[in-house]
N, CA, C and O atoms as a GROMACS GRO file, in nm:
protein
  340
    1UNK      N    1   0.474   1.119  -1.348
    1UNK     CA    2   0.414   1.163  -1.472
    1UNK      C    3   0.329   1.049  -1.528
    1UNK      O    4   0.348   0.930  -1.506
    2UNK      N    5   0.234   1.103  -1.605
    2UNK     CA    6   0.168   0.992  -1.661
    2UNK      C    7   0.228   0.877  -1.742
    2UNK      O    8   0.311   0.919  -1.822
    3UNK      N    9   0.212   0.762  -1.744
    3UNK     CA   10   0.273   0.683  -1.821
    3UNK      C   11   0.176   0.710  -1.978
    3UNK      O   12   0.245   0.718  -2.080
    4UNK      N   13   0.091   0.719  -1.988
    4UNK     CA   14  -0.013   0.756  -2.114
    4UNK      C   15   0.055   0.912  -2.200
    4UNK      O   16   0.087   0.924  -2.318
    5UNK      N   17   0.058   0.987  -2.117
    5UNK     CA   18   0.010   1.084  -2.240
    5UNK      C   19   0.157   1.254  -2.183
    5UNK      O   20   0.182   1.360  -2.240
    6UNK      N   21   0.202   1.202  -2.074
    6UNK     CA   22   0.308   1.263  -2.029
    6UNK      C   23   0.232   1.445  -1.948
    6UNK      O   24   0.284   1.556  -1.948
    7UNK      N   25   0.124   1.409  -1.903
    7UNK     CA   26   0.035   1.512  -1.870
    7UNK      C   27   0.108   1.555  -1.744
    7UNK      O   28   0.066   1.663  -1.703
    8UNK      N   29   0.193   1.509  -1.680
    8UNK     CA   30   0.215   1.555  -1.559
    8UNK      C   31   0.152   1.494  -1.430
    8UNK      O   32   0.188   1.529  -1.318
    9UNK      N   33   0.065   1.410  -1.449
    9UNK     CA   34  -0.031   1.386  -1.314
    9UNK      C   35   0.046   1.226  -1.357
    9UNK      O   36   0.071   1.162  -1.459
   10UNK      N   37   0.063   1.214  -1.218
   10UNK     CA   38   0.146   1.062  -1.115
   10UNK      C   39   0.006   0.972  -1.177
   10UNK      O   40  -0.116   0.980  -1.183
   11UNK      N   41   0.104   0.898  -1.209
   11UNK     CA   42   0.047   0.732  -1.262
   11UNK      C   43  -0.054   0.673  -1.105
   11UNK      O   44  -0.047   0.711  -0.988
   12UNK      N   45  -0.135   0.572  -1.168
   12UNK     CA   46  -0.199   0.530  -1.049
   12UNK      C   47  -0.067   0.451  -0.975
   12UNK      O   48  -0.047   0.475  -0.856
   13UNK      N   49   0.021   0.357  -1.049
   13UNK     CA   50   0.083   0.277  -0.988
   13UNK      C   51   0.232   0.383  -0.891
   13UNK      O   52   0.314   0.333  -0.814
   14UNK      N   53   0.225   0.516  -0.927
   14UNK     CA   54   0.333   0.604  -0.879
   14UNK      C   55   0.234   0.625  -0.720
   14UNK      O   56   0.260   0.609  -0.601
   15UNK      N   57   0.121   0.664  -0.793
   15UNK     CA   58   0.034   0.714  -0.620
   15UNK      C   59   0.069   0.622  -0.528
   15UNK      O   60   0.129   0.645  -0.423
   16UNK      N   61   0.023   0.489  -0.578
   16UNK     CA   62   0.029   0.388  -0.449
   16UNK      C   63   0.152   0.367  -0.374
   16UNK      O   64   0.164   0.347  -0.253
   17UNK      N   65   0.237   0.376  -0.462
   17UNK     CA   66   0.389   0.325  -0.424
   17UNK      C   67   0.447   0.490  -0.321
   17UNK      O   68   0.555   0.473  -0.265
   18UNK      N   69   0.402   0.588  -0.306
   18UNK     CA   70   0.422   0.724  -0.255
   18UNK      C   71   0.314   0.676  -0.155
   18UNK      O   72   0.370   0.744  -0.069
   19UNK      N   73   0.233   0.633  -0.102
   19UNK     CA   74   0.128   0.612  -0.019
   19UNK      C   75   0.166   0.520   0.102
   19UNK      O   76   0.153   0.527   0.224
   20UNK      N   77   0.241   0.396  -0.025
   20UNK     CA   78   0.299   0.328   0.087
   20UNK      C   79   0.459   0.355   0.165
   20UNK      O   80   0.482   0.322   0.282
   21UNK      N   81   0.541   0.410   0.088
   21UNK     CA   82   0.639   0.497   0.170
   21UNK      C   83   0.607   0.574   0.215
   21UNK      O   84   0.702   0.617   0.281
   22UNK      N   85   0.468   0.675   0.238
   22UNK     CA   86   0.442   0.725   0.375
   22UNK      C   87   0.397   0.657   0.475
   22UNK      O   88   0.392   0.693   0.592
   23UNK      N   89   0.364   0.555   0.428
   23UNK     CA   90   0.350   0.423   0.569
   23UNK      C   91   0.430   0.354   0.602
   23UNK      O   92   0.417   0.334   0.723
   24UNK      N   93   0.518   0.299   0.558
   24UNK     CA   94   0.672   0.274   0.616
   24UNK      C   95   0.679   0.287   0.738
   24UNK      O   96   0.639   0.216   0.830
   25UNK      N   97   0.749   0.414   0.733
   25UNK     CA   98   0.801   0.470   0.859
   25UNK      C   99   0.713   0.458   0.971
   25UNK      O  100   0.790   0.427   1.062
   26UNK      N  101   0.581   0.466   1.026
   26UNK     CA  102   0.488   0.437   1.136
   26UNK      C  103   0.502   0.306   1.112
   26UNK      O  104   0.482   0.264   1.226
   27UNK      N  105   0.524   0.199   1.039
   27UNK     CA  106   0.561   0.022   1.083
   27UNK      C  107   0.672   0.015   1.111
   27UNK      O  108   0.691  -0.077   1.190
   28UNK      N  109   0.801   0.096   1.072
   28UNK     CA  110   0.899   0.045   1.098
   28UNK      C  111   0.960   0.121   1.265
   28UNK      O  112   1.058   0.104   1.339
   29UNK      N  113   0.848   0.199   1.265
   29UNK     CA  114   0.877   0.256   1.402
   29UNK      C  115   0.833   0.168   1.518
   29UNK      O  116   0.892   0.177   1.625
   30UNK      N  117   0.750   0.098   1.504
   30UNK     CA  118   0.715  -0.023   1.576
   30UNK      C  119   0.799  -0.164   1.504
   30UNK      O  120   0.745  -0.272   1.528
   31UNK      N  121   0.882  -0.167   1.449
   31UNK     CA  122   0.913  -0.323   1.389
   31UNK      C  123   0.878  -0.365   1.342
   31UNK      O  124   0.877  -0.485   1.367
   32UNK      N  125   0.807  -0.319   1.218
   32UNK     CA  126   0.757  -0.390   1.110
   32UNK      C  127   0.827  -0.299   0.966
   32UNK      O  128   0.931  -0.235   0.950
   33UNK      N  129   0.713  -0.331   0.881
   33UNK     CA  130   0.798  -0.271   0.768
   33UNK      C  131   0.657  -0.359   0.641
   33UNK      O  132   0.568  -0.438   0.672
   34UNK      N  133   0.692  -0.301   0.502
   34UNK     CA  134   0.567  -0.306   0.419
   34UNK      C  135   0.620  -0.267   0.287
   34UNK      O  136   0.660  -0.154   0.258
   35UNK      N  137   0.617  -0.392   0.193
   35UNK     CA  138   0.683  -0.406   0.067
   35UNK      C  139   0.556  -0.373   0.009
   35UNK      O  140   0.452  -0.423   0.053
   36UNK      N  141   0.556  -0.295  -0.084
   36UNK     CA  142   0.483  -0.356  -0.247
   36UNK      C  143   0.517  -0.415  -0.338
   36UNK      O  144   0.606  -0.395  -0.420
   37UNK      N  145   0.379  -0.563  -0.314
   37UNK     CA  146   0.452  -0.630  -0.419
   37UNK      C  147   0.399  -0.626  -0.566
   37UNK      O  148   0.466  -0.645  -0.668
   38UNK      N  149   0.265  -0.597  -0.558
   38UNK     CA  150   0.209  -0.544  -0.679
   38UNK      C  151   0.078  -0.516  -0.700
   38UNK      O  152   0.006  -0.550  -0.607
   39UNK      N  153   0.012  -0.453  -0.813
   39UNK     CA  154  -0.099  -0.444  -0.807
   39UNK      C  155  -0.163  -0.482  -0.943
   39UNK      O  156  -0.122  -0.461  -1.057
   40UNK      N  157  -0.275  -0.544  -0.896
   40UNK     CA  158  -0.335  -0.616  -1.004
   40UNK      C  159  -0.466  -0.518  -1.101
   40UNK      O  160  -0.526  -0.413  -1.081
   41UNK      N  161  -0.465  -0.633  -1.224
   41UNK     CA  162  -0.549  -0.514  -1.322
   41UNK      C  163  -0.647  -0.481  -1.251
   41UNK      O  164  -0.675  -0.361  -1.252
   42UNK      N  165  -0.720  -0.562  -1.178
   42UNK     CA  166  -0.880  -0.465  -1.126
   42UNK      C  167  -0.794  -0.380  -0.981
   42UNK      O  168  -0.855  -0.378  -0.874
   43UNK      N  169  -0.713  -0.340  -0.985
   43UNK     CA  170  -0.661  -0.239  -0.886
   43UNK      C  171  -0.651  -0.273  -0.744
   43UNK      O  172  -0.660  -0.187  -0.656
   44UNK      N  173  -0.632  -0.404  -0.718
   44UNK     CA  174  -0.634  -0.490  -0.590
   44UNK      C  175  -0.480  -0.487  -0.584
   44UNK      O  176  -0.404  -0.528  -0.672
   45UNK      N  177  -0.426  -0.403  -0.408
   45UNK     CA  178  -0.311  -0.383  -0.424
   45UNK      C  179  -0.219  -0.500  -0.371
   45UNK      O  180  -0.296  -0.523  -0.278
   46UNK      N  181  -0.183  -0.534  -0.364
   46UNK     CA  182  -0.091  -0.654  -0.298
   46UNK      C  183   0.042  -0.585  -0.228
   46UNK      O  184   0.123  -0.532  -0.304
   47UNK      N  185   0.071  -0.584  -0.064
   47UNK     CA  186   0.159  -0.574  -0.017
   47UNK      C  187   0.208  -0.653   0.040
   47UNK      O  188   0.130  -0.729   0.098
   48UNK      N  189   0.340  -0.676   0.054
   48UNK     CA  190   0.404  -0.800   0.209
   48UNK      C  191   0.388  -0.724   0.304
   48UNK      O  192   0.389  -0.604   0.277
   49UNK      N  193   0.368  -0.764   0.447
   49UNK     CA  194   0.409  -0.747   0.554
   49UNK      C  195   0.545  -0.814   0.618
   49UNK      O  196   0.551  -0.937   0.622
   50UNK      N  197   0.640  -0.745   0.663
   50UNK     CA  198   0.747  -0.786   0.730
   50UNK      C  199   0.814  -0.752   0.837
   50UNK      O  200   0.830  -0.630   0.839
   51UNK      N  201   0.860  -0.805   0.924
   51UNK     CA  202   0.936  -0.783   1.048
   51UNK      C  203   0.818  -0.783   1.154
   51UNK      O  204   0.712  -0.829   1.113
   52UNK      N  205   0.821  -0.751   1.250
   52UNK     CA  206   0.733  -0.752   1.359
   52UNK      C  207   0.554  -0.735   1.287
   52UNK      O  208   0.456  -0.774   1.350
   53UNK      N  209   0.547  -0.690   1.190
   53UNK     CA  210   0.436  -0.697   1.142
   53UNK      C  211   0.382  -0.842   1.090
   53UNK      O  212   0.273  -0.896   1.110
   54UNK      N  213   0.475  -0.878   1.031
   54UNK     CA  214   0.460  -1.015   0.956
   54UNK      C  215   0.438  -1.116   1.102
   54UNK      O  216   0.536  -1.132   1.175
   55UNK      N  217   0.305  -1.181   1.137
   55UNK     CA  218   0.256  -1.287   1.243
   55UNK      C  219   0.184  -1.236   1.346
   55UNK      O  220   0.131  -1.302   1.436
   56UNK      N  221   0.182  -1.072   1.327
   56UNK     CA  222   0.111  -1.013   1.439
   56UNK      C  223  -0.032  -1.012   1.414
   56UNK      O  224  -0.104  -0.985   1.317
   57UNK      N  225  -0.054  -1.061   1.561
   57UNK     CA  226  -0.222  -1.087   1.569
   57UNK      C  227  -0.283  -0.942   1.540
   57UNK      O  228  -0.400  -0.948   1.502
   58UNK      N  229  -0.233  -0.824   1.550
   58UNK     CA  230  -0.302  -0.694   1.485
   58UNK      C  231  -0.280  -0.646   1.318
   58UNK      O  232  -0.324  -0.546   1.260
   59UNK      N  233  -0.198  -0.755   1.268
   59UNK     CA  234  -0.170  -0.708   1.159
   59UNK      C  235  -0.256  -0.700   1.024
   59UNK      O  236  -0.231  -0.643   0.918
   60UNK      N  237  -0.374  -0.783   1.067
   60UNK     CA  238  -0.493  -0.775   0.942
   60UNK      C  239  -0.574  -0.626   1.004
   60UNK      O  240  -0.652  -0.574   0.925
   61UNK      N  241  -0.557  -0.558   1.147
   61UNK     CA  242  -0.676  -0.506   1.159
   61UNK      C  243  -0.531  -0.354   1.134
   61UNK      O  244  -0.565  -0.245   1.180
   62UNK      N  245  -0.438  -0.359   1.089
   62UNK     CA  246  -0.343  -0.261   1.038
   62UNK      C  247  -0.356  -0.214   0.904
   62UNK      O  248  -0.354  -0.103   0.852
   63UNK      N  249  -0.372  -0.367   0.849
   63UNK     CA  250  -0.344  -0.379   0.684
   63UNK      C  251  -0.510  -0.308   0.663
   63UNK      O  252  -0.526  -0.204   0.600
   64UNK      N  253  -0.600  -0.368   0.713
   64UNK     CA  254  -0.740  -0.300   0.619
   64UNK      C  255  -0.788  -0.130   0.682
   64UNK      O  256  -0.837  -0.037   0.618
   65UNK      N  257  -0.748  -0.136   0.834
   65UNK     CA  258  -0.796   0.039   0.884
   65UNK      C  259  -0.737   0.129   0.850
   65UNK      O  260  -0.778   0.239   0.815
   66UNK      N  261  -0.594   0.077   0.861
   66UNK     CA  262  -0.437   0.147   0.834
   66UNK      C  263  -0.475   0.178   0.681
   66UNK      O  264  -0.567   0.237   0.624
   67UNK      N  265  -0.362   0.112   0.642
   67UNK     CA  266  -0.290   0.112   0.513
   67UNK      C  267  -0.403   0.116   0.364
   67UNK      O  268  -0.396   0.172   0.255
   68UNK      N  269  -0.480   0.046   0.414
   68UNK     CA  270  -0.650   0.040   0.313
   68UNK      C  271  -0.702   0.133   0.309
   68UNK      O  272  -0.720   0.168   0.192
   69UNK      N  273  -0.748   0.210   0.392
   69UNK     CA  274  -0.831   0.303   0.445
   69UNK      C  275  -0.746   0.460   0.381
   69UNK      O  276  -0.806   0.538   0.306
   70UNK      N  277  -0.606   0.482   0.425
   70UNK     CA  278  -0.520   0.550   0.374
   70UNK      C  279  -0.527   0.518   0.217
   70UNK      O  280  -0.590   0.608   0.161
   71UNK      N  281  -0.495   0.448   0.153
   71UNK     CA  282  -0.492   0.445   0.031
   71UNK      C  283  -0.608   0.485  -0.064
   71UNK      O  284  -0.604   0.556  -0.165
   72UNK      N  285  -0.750   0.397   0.017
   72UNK     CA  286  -0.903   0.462  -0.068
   72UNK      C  287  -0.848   0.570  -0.056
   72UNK      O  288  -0.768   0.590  -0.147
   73UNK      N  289  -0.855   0.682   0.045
   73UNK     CA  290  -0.875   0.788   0.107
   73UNK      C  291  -0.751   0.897  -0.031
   73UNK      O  292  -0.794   0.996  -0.089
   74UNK      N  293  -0.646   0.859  -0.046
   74UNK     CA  294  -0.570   0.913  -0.135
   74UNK      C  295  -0.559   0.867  -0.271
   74UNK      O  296  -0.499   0.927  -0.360
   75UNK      N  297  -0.618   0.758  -0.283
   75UNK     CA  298  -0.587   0.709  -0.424
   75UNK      C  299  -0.736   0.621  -0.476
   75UNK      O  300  -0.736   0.500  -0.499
   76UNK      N  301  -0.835   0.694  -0.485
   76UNK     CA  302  -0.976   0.616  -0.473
   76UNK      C  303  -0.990   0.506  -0.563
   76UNK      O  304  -1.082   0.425  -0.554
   77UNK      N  305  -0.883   0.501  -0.667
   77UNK     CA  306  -0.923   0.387  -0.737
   77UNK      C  307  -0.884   0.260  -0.682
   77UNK      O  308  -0.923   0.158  -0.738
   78UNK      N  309  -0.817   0.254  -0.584
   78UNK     CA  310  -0.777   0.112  -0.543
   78UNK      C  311  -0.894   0.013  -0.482
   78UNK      O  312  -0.981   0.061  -0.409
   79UNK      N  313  -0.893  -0.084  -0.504
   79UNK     CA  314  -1.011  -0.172  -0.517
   79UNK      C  315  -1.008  -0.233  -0.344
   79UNK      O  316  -1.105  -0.244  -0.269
   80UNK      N  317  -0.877  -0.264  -0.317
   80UNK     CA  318  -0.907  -0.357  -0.195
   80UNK      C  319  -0.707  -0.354  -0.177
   80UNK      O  320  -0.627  -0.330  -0.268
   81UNK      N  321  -0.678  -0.385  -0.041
   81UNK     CA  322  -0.522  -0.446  -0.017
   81UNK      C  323  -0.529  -0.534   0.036
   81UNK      O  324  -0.582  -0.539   0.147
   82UNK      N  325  -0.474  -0.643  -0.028
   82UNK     CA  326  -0.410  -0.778   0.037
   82UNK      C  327  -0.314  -0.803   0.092
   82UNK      O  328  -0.211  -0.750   0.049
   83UNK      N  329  -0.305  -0.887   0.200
   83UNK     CA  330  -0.132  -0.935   0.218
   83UNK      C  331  -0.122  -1.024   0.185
   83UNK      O  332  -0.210  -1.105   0.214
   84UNK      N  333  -0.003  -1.070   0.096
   84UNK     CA  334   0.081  -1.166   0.068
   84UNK      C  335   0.218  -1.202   0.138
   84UNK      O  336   0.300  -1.126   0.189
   85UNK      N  337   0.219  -1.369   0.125
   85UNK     CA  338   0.329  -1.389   0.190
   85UNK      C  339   0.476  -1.377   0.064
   85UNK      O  340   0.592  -1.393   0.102
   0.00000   0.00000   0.00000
């Protein structure tokens, strides 16, 4: 629900966090796995990478085609995703 005005429509910060538990499960099916750790005011999302994801030489070209790409695609306001350690 909105945090503003109780309209019924999912907060931006509800979308993302539903976006990234549908991505979960395809990292953790390979050994990895994908925290949110937060997202900043200009809408730059910040996730960890962990487990087999976290050092993998494919894991920047996961984080921006993957998980980036998915998120514009469902949640257009997001600006960009980072990984953090």
């Amino acid at each position: 629900m909105c945090d503003n005005c109780g309209c019924g429509e999912k907060s931006f910060d509800a979308k993302v966090s539903e976006v990234i538990e549908q991505v979960r499960p395809m990292l953790q099916n390979d050994g990895g796995d994908i925290e949110l750790v937060g997202i900043d005011e200009d809408n730059t999302v910040k996730v960890r990478l962990q487990g087999a994801c976290r050092g993998c030489p494919g894991a920047a070209m996961t984080l921006k085609m993957g998980v980036e790409r998915l998120l514009k695609e469902r949640v257009p306001e997001v600006k960009e995703v980072v990984a953090v350690q």
